[in-house]
TIGURO-390635 format. One record per residue (C-alpha): chain; x, y, z; residue number from 1. Coordinates in Angstrom, 2 decimals, always signed. Example, Ala and Ser with C-alpha at 12.3 -4.5 7.8 and 13.67 -1.06 7.14 Angstrom:
<r><c>A</c><X>+12.30</X><Y>-4.50</Y><Z>+7.80</Z><k>1</k></r>
<r><c>A</c><X>+13.67</X><Y>-1.06</Y><Z>+7.14</Z><k>2</k></r>
***
This chain:
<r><c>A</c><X>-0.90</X><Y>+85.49</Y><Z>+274.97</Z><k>1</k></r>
<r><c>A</c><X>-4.33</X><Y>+85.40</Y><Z>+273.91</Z><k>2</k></r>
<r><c>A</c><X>-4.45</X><Y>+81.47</Y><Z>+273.60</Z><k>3</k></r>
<r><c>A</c><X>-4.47</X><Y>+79.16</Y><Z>+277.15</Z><k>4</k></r>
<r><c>A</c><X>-1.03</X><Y>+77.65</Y><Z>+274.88</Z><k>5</k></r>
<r><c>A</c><X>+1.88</X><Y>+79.51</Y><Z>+274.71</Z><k>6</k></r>
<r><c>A</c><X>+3.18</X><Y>+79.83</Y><Z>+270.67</Z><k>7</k></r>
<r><c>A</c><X>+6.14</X><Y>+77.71</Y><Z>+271.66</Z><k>8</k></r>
<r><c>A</c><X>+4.01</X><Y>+75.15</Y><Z>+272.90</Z><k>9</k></r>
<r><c>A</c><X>+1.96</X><Y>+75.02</Y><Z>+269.15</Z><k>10</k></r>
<r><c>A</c><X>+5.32</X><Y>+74.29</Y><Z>+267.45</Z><k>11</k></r>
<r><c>A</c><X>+5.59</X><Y>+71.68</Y><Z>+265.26</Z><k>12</k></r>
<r><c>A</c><X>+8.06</X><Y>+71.06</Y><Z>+262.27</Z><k>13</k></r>
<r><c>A</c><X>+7.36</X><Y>+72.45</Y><Z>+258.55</Z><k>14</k></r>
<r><c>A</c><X>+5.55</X><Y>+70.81</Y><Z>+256.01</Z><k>15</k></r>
<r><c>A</c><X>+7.92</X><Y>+71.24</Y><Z>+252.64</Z><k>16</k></r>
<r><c>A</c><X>+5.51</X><Y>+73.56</Y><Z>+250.74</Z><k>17</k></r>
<r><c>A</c><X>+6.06</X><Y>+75.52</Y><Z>+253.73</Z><k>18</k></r>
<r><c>A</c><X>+9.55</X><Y>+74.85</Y><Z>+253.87</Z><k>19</k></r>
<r><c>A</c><X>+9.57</X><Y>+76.17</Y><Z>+249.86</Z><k>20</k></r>
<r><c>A</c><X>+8.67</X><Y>+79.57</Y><Z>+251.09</Z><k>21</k></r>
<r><c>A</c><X>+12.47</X><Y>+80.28</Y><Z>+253.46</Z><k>22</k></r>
<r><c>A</c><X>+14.10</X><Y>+82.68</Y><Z>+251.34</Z><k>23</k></r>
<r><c>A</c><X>+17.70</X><Y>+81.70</Y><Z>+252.50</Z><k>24</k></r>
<r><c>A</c><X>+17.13</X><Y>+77.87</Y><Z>+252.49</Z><k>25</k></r>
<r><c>A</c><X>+18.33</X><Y>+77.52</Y><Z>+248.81</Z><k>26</k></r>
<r><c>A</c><X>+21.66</X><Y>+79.30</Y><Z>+249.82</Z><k>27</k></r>
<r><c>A</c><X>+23.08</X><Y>+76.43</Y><Z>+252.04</Z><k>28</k></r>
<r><c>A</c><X>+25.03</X><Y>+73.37</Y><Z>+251.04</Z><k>29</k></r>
<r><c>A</c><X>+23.42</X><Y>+70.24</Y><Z>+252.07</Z><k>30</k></r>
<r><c>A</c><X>+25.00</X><Y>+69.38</Y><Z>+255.07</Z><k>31</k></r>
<r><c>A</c><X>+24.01</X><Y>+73.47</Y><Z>+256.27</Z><k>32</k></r>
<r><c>A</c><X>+20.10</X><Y>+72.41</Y><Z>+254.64</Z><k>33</k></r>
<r><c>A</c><X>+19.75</X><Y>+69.27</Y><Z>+257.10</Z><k>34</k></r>
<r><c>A</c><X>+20.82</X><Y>+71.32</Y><Z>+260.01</Z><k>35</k></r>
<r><c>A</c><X>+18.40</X><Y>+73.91</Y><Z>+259.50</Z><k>36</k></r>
<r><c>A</c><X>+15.60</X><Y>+71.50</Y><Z>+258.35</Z><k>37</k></r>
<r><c>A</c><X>+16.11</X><Y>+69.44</Y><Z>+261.26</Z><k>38</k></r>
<r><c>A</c><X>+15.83</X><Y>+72.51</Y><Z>+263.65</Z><k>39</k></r>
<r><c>A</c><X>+13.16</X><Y>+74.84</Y><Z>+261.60</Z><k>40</k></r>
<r><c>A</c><X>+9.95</X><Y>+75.05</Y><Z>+263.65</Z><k>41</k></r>
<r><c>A</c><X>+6.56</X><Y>+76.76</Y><Z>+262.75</Z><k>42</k></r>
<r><c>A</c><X>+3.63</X><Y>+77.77</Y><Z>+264.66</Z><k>43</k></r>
<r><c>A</c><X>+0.07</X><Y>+79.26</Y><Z>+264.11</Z><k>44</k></r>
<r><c>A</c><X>-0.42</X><Y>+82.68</Y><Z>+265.79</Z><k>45</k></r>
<r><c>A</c><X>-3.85</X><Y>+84.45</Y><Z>+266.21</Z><k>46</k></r>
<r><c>A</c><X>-4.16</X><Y>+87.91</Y><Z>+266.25</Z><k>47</k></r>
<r><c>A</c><X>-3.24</X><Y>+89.78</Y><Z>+269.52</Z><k>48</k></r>
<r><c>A</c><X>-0.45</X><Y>+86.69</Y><Z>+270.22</Z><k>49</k></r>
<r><c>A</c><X>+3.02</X><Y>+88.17</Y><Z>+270.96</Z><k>50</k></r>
<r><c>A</c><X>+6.19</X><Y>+86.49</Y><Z>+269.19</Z><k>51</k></r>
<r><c>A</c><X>+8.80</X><Y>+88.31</Y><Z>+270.70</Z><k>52</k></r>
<r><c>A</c><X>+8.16</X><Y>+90.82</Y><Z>+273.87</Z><k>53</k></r>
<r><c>A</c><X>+10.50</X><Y>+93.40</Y><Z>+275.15</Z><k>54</k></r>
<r><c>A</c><X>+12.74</X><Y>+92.29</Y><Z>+277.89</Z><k>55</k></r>
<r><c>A</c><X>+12.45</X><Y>+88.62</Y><Z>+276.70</Z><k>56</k></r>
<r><c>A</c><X>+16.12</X><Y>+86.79</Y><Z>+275.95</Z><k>57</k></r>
<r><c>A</c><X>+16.39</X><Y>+86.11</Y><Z>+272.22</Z><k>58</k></r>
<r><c>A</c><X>+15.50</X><Y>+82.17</Y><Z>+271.86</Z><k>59</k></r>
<r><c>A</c><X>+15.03</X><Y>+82.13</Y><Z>+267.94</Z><k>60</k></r>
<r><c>A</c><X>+15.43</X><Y>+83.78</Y><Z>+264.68</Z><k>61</k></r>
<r><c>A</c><X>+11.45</X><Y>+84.02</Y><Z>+263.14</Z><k>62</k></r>
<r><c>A</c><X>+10.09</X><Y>+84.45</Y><Z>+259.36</Z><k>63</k></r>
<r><c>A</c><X>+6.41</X><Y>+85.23</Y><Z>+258.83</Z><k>64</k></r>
<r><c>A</c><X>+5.43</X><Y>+82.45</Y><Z>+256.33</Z><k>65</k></r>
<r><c>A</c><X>+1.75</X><Y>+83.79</Y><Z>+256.09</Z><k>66</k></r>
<r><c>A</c><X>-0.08</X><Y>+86.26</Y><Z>+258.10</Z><k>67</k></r>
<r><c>A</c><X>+0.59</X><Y>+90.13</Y><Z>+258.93</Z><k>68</k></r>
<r><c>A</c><X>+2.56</X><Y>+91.01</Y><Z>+262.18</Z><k>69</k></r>
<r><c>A</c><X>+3.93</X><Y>+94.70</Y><Z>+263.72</Z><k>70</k></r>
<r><c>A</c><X>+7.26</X><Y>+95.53</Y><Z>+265.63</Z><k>71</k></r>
<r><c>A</c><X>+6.42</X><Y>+97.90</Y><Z>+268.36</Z><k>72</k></r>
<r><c>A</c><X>+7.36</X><Y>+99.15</Y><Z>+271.47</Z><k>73</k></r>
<r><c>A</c><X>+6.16</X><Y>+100.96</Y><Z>+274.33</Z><k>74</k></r>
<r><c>A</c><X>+6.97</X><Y>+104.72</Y><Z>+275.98</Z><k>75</k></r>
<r><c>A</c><X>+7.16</X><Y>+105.45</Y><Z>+279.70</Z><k>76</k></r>
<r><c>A</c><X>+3.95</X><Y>+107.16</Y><Z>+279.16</Z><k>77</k></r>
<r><c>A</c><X>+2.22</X><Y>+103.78</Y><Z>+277.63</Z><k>78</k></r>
<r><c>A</c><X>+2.10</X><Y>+104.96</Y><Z>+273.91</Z><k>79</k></r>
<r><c>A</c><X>+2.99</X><Y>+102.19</Y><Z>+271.53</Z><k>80</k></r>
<r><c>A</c><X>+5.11</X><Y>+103.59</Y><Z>+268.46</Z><k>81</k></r>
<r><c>A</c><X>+5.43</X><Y>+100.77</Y><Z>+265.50</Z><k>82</k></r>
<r><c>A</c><X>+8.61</X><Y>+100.55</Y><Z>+264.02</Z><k>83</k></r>
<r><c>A</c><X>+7.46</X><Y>+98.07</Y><Z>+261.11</Z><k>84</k></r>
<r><c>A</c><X>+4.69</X><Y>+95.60</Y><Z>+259.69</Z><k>85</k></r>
<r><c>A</c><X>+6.32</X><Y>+92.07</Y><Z>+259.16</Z><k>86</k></r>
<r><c>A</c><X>+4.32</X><Y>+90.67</Y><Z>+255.66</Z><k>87</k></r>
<r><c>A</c><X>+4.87</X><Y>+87.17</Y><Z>+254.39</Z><k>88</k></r>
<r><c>A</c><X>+8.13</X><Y>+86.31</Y><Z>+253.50</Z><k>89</k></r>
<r><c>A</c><X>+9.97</X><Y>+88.28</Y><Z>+256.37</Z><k>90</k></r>
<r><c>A</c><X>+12.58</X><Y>+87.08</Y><Z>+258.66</Z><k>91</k></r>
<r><c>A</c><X>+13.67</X><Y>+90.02</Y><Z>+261.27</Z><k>92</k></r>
<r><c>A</c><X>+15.24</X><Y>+90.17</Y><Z>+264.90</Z><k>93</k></r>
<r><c>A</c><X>+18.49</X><Y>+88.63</Y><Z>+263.21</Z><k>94</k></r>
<r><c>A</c><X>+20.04</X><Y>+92.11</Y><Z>+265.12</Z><k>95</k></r>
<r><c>A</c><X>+19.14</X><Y>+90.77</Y><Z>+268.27</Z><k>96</k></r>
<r><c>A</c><X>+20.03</X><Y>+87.04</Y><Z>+267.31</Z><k>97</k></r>
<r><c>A</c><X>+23.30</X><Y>+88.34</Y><Z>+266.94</Z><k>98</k></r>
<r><c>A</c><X>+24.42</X><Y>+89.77</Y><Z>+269.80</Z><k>99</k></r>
<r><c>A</c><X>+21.73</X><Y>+87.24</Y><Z>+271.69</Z><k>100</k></r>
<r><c>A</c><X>+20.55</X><Y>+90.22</Y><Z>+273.66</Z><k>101</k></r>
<r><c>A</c><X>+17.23</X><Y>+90.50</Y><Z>+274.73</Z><k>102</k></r>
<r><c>A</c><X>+14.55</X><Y>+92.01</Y><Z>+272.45</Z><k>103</k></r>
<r><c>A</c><X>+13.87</X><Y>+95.85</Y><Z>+272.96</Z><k>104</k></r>
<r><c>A</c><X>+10.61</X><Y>+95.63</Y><Z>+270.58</Z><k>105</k></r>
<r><c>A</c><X>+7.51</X><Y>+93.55</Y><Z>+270.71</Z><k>106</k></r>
<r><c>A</c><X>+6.26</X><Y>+91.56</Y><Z>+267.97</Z><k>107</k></r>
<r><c>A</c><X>+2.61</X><Y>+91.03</Y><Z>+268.08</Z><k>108</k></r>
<r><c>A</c><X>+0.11</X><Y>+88.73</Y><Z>+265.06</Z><k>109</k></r>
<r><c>A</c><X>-2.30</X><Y>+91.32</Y><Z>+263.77</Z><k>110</k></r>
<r><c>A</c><X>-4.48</X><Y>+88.35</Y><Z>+262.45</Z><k>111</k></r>
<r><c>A</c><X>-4.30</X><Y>+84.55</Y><Z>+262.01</Z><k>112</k></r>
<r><c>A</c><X>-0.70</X><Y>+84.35</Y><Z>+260.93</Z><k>113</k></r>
<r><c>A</c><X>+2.30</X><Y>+81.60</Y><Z>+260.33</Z><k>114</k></r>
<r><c>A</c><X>+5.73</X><Y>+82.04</Y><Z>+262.45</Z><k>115</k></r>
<r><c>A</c><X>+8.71</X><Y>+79.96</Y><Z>+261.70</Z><k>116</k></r>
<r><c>A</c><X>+11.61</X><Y>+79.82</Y><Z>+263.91</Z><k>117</k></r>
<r><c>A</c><X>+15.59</X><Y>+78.97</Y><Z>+263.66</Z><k>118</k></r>
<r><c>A</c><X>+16.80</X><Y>+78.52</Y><Z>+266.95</Z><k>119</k></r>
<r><c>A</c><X>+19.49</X><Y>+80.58</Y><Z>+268.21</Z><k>120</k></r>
<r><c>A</c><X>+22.26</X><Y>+78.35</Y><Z>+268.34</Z><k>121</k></r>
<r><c>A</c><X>+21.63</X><Y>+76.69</Y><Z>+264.62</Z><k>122</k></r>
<r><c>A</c><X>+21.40</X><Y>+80.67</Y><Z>+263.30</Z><k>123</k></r>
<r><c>A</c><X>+25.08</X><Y>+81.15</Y><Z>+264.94</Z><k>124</k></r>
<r><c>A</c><X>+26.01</X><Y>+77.23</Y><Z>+263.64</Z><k>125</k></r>
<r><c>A</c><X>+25.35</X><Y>+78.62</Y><Z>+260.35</Z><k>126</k></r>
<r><c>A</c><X>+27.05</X><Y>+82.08</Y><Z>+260.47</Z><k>127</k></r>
<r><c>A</c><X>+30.43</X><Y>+80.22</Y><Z>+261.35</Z><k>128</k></r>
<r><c>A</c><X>+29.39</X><Y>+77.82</Y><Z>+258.69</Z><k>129</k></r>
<r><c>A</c><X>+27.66</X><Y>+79.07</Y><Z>+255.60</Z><k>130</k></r>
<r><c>A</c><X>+29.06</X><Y>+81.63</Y><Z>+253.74</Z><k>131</k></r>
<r><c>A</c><X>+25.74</X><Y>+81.87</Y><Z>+251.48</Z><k>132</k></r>
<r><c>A</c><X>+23.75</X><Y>+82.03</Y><Z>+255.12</Z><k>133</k></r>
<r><c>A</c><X>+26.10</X><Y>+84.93</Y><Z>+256.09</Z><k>134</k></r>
<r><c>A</c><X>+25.63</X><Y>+86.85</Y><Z>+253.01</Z><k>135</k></r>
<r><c>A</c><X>+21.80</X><Y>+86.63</Y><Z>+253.09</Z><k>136</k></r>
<r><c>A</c><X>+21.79</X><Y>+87.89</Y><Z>+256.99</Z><k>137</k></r>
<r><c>A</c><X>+24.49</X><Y>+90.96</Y><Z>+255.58</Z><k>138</k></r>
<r><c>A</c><X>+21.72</X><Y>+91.63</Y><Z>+253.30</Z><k>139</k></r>
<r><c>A</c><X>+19.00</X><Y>+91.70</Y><Z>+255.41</Z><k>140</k></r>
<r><c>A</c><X>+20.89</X><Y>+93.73</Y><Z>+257.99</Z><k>141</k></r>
<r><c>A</c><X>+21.76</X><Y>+96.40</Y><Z>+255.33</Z><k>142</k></r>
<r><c>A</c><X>+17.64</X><Y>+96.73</Y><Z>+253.85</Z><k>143</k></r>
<r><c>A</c><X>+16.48</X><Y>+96.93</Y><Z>+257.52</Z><k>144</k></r>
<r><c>A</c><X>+19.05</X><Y>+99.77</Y><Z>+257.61</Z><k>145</k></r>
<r><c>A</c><X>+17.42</X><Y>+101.67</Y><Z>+255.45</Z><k>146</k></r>
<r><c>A</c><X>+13.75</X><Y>+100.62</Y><Z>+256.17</Z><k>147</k></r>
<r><c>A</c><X>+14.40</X><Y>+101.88</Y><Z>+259.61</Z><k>148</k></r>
<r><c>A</c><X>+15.78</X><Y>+105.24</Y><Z>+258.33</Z><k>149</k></r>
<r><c>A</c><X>+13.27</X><Y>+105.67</Y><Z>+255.66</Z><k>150</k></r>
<r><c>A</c><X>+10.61</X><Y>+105.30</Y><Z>+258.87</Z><k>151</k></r>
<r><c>A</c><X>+12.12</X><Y>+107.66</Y><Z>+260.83</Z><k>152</k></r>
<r><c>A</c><X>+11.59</X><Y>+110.15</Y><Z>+257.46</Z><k>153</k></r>
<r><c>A</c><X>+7.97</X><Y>+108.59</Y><Z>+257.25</Z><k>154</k></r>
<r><c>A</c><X>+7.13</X><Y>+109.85</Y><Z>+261.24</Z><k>155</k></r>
<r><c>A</c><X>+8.23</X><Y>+113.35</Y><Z>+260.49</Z><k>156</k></r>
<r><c>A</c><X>+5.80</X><Y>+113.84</Y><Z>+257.58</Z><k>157</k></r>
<r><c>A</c><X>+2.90</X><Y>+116.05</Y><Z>+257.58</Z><k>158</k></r>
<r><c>A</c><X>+1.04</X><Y>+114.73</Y><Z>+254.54</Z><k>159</k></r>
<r><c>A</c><X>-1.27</X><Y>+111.63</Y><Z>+255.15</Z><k>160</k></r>
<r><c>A</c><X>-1.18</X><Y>+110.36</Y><Z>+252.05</Z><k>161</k></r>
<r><c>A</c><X>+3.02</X><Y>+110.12</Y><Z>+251.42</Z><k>162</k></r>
<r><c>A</c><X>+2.61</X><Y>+108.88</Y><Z>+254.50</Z><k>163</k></r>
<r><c>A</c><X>+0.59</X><Y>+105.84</Y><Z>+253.56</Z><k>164</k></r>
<r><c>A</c><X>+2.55</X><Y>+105.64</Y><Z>+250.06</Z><k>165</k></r>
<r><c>A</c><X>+5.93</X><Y>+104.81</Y><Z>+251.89</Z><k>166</k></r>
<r><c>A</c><X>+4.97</X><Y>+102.95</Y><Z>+254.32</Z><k>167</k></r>
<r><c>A</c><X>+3.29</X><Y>+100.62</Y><Z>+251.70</Z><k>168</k></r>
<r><c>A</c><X>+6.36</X><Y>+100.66</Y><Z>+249.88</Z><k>169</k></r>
<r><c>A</c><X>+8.41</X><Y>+99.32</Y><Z>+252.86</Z><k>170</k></r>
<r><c>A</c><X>+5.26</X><Y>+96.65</Y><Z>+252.98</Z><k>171</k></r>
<r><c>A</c><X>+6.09</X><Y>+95.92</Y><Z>+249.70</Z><k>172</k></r>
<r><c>A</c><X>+10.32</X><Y>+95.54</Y><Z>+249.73</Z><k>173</k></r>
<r><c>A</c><X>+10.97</X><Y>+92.53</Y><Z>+247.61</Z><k>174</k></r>
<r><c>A</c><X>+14.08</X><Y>+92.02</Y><Z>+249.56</Z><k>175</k></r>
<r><c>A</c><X>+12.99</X><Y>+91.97</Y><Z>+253.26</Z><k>176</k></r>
<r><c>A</c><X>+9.71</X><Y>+90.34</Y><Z>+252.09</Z><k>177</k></r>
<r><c>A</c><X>+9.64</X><Y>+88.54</Y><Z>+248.88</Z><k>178</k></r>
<r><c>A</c><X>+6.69</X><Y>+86.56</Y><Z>+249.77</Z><k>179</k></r>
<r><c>A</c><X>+4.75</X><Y>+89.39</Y><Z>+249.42</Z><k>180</k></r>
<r><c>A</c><X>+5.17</X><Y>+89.91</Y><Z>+245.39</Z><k>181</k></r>
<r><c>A</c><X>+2.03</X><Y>+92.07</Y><Z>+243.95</Z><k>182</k></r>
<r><c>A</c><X>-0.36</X><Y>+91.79</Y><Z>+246.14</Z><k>183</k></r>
<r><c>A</c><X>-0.30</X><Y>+92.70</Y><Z>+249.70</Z><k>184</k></r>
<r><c>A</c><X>-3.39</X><Y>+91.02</Y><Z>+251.77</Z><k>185</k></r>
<r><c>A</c><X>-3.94</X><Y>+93.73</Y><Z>+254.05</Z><k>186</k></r>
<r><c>A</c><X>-7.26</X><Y>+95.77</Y><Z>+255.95</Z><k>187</k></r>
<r><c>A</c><X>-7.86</X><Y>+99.11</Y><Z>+255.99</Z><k>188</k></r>
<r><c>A</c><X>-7.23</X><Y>+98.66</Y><Z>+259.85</Z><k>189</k></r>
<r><c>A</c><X>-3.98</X><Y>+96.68</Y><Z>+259.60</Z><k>190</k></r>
<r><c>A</c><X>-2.68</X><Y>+99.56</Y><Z>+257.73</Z><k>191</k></r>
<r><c>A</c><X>-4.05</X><Y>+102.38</Y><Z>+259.54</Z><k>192</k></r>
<r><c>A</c><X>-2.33</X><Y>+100.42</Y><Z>+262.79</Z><k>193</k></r>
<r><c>A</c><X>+1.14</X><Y>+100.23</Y><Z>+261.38</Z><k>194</k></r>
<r><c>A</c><X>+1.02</X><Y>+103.79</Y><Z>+259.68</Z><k>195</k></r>
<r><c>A</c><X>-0.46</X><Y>+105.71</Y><Z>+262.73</Z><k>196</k></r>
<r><c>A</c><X>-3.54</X><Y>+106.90</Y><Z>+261.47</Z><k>197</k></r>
<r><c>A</c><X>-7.01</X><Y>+106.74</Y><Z>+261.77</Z><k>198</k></r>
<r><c>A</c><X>-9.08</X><Y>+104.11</Y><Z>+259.35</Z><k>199</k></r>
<r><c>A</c><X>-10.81</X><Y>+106.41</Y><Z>+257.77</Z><k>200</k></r>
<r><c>A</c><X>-7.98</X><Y>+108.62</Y><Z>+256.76</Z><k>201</k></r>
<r><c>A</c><X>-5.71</X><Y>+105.69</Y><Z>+255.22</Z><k>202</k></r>
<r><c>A</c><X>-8.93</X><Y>+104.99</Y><Z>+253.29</Z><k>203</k></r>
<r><c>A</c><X>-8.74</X><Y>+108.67</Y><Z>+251.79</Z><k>204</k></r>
<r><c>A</c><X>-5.16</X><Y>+108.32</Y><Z>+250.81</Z><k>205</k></r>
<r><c>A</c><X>-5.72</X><Y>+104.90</Y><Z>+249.41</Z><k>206</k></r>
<r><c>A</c><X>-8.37</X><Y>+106.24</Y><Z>+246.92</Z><k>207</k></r>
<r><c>A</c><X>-6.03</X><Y>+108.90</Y><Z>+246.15</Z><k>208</k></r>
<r><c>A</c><X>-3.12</X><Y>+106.71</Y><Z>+245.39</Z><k>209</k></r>
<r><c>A</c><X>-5.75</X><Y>+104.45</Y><Z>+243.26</Z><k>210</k></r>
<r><c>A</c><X>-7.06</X><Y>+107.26</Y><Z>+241.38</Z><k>211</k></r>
<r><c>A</c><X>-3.75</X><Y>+108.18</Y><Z>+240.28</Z><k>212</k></r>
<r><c>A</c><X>-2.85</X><Y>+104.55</Y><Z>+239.36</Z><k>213</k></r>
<r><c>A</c><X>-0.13</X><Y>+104.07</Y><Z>+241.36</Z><k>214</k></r>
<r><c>A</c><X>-2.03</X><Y>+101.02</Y><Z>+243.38</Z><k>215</k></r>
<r><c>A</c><X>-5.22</X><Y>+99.15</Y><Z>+243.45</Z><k>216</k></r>
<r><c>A</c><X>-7.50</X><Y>+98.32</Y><Z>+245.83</Z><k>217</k></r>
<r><c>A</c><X>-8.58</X><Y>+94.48</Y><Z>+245.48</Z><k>218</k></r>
<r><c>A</c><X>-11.01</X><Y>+92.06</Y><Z>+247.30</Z><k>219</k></r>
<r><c>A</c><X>-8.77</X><Y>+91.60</Y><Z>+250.95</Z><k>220</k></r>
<r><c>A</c><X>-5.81</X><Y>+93.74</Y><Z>+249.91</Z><k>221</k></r>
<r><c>A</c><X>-3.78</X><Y>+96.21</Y><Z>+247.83</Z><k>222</k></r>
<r><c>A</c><X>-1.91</X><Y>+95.63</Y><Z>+244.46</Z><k>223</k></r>
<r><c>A</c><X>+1.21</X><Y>+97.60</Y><Z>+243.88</Z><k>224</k></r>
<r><c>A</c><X>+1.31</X><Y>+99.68</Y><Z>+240.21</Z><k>225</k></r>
<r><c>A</c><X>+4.32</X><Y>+101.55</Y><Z>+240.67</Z><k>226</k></r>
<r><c>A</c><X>+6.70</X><Y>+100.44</Y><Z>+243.19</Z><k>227</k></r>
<r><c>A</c><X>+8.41</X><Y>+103.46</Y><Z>+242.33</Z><k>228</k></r>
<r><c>A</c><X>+5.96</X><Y>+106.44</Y><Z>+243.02</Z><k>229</k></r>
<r><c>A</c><X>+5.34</X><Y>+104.73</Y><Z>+245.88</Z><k>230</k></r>
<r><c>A</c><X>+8.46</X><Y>+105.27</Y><Z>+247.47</Z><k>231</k></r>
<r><c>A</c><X>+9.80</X><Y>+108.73</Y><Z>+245.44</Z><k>232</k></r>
<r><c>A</c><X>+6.26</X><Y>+110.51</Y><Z>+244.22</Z><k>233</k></r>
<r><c>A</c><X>+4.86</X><Y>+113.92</Y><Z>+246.30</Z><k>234</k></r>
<r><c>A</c><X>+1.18</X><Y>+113.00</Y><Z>+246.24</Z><k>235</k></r>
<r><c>A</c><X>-1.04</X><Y>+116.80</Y><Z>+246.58</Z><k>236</k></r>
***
């Protein structure tokens, strides 16, 4: 951790303009709303602190309410190979929650960032429970499906600037991260971390992808302009 006190120990419970940004809140009956409400925590991570670390036993089911953080993991040789940035809006690790495993990924705050947290046992409490909870989890488990394939696609391909194209389009999945919408506040650096390639390069593809008005470059991040070319178009 790069704070003297641990993330857990920063928890506190959600203010309700924070608790207006959980995506599957509005799918529970009451009773299901209080027992998440009572049990949602949040807590501020700075960049470089770890939410989940490989080996760890799964303790809670997390959602980025503001901030930018990476899934990662680490070779036998020490290289680090991201999997996935985690954007505003994004609950992941329900996998793990599921089988309450222990996590085979890291999940580390690129900046000053926002982490809510369903406990364990209250995410299981509302599977048997909520059929509206289980539907948004089937969901979520079905997009992360295909963001994980579409990254495997992403790591085999030769040309930088596709490269940077779908992996902002996975940034930008209104399903997995609807608190995104437009406008994605990312750095050239975040990006360049999470696709693999040096700053200076993602800031030659991202001119390229402006100048063919398929995004724009804005004061602390990136508006989207087709959604679509982003994910389908073979930039030359």
């Amino acid at each position: 951790m790069t704070s003297d006190i641990s993330l857990h120990q920063r928890r506190r419970p959600l203010t309700p303009l924070e608790l207006n940004t959980i995506p599957w809140l509005d799918r529970l009956s009451p009773n299901e709303y209080e027992r998440a409400v009572d049990d949602l925590k949040i807590a501020d991570a700075v960049a470089g602190d770890y939410v989940c670390r490989t080996g760890r036993p799964v303790t809670y089911w997390f959602g980025v309410v503001d901030g930018l953080l990476k899934m990662s993991s680490d070779n036998a040789e020490g290289q680090t190979m991201t999997f996935a940035g985690v954007p505003p809006g994004g609950w992941f690790g329900e996998g793990t929650a599921l089988k309450r495993e222990s996590y085979r990924y890291n999940i580390q705050a690129l900046r000053k960032s926002r982490v809510a947290g369903l406990h364990v046992d209250t995410f299981h409490w509302l599977l048997d429970n909520s059929i509206g909870f289980n539907r948004f989890v089937m969901n979520q488990l079905n997009e992360r499906l295909g963001q994980f394939i579409a990254a495997r696609e992403i790591d085999r391909m030769s040309n930088p600037d596709v490269r940077v194209a779908r992996s902002l389009a996975a940034l930008f999945n209104p399903v997995l991260y609807p608190g995104v919408g437009e406008v994605l506040r990312i750095t050239q650096q975040e990006l360049a971390y999470l696709v693999g390639l040096s700053r200076q390069r993602v800031n030659e593809a991202l001119t390229a992808l402006a100048e063919q008005d398929v995004i724009r470059v804005e004061y602390g991040g990136l508006r989207v302009l087709s959604l679509a070319a982003l994910r389908s178009q073979i930039f030359l």
